[in-house]
C-alpha angles and dihedrals in degrees: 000000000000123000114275110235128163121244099261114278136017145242123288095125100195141182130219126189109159126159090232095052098057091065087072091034118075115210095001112136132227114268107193104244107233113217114222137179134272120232116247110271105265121267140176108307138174114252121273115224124213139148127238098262086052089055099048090047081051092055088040093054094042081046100052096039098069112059096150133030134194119164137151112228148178130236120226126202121241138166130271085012129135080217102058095066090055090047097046088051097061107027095234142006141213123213118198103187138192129183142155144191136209122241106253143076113247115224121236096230086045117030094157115161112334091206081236117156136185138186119186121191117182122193130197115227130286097350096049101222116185100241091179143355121203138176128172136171137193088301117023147004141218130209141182135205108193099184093048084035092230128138110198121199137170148120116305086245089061115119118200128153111197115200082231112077100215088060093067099067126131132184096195096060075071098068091074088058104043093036125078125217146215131182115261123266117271099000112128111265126192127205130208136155119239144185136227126179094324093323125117120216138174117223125210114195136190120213117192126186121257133230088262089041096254114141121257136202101235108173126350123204121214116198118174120232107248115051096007087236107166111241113175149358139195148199124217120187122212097286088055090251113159099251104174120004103188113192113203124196144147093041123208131238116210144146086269098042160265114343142167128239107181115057143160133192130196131186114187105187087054083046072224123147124183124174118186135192122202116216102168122018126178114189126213100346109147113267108196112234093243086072089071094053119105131182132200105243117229114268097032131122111247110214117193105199090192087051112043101017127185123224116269105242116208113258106263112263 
C-alpha cells in the first residue's frame, strides 16, 4: 500500500483583493481588507487541559473555516534561506499572496489533487518594483524574474539549486505555511505531552502505513498549554527526514476565525528559511481563477528545471 501523503499542501482557501496588488494583476479587482484583532500577547496561563479527539476537531474547525486568503505580508531575512538573498538584496520585501483551497477532505490512501492554488508577488521599497511573480497548483509551478528576465517552470517534485538565491524560489513551499492542516480522516493519531524550555506542549501526531507495511510518522501538531494555540507543524518523508517545520504565532482574531500572523517556515533539506508577517489579511472572499494565471512575457529566458536540471549541492555546515 503506498505511503499516504497529502497532497501537498493543505486547505486555507483565501482571497486577496489589495489595491497594491492590482498594479502587478491585470485585471484583478479590488477585495476590501477587514481589519481584525490581534490576540492579547501570551502570558503566564494556567494549563489548559484536552484530549486528543478535542484537539483533532480543533485542527478540523481551524481547517474548514478558511477556504480563501488574501493577505499582504512582509518578508523577513534569515540565515541559510533562498529567500534571504533575495531579501538582503533589496532591504526589504513586500509579499502580496493569494491562495485557495477546494471544499473537501482528501483521503490518506487517495490524496489525489487537493484544487489549491497560490500566487506570490514580491516588491522591492519605496518604488514597489515587482523582484519576482510566482503561481503554482497541485502539479507545477511557474515563476518570473523580471530584473534577471527568466521565467522558471517545472513540476512541484523538481529539484534545482541555482547558485543565485532569488532562482530558487517556490511558491508552493508556501502551501505548507498558508494552509492549515488536519490530520486525515481515519489514519491512526497519537497524542503526548512535551516540554521546551519551560514550555508545555501537546503533540498530535499522524502515523501512515508504509510500502512494506511498516508504520510512519507522517505530520506531528504542536499545540502550547495555555491557550491551545497551535504553534507549529511539521512534515516528515519516508526516511523520517524533517521536510517542512511551520512556526505559528500572534493569532488573529476575526468574524471567520482563528489565524496566524506571524509564521515561519523552514525546510532543511532545502537548507531554506522563510518568516512572514502579515500586515492585511482578508479571509474567504471569492479570487477568480484568472488570478492564478501566469504567462511567460515576450523576451524572457524560459528554464525548465525538469528539463534541463542543475546538481543539488549539500546545505552549507
Amino acid at each position: 500500500m503506498a505511503r499516504t501523503a497529502v497532497g501537498f499542501f493543505l486547505w486555507l482557501a483565501l482571497g486577496l483583493g489589495l489595491a497594491p496588488l492590482t498594479a502587478g494583476l491585470a485585471g484583478c479587482g479590488v477585495v476590501q481588507v477587514k481589519k481584525t484583532e490581534k490576540l492579547p500577547p501570551e502570558k503566564v496561563l494556567p494549563l489548559s487541559t484536552a484530549t486528543l479527539e478535542e484537539l483533532v476537531a480543533r485542527l478540523n474547525a481551524q481547517q474548514d473555516s478558511v477556504r480563501a486568503l488574501n493577505a499582504v505580508a512582509e518578508l523577513a531575512p534569515s540565515t541559510g534561506s533562498a529567500y534571504s538573498g533575495v531579501i538582503e538584496e533589496y532591504h526589504d520585501v513586500r509579499a502580496f499572496i493569494l491562495a485557495v483551497r477546494q471544499p473537501g477532505r482528501p483521503e490518506a490512501t487517495n490524496p489525489g489533487p487537493s484544487g489549491h492554488r497560490v500566487r506570490v508577488i514580491g516588491q522591492a521599497p519605496v518604488v514597489r518594483r515587482t523582484i519576482f511573480d510566482m503561481v503554482a497548483d497541485d502539479e507545477r509551478f511557474r515563476v518570473l524574474i523580471p530584473s534577471k528576465n527568466k521565467f522558471i517552470v517545472g513540476p512541484n517534485s523538481a529539484v534545482r539549486q541555482a547558485k543565485n538565491p532569488i532562482e530558487n524560489l517556490r511558491p508552493q513551499h508556501l502551501f505548507d505555511a498558508v494552509f492549515l492542516q488536519a490530520p486525515y480522516p481515519g489514519t491512526p493519531v497519537l497524542l503526548e505531552e512535551n516540554e521546551i524550555g519551560g514550555r508545555r506542549f501537546y503533540v498530535v501526531s499522524e502515523i501512515v502505513l508504509g510500502e512494506t507495511g511498516q508504520f510512519l510518522l507522517n505530520r506531528k501538531w504542536w499545540f502550547e498549554r495555555g491557550r491551545l494555540d497551535l504553534v507549529r507543524f511539521q512534515r516528515f518523508d519516508d526516511a523520517g527526514r524533517l521536510l517542512a517545520d511551520v512556526h505559528y504565532g500572534d493569532w488573529m482574531v476575526g468574524n471567520t476565525g482563528f489565524y496566524p500572523t506571524s509564521i515561519e517556515l523552514v525546510r532543511p533539506q532545502e537548507d531554506y528559511r522563510l518568516k512572514l508577517f502579515i500586515k492585511e489579511l482578508t479571509l474567504n472572499e471569492p479570487i477568480e481563477a484568472e488570478k492564478f494565471v501566469l504567462e511567460q512575457p515576450g523576451g524572457t529566458e524560459l528554464i525548465d528545471v525538469a528539463k534541463d536540471p542543475l546538481p543539488v549541492e549539500p546545505p552549507s555546515p
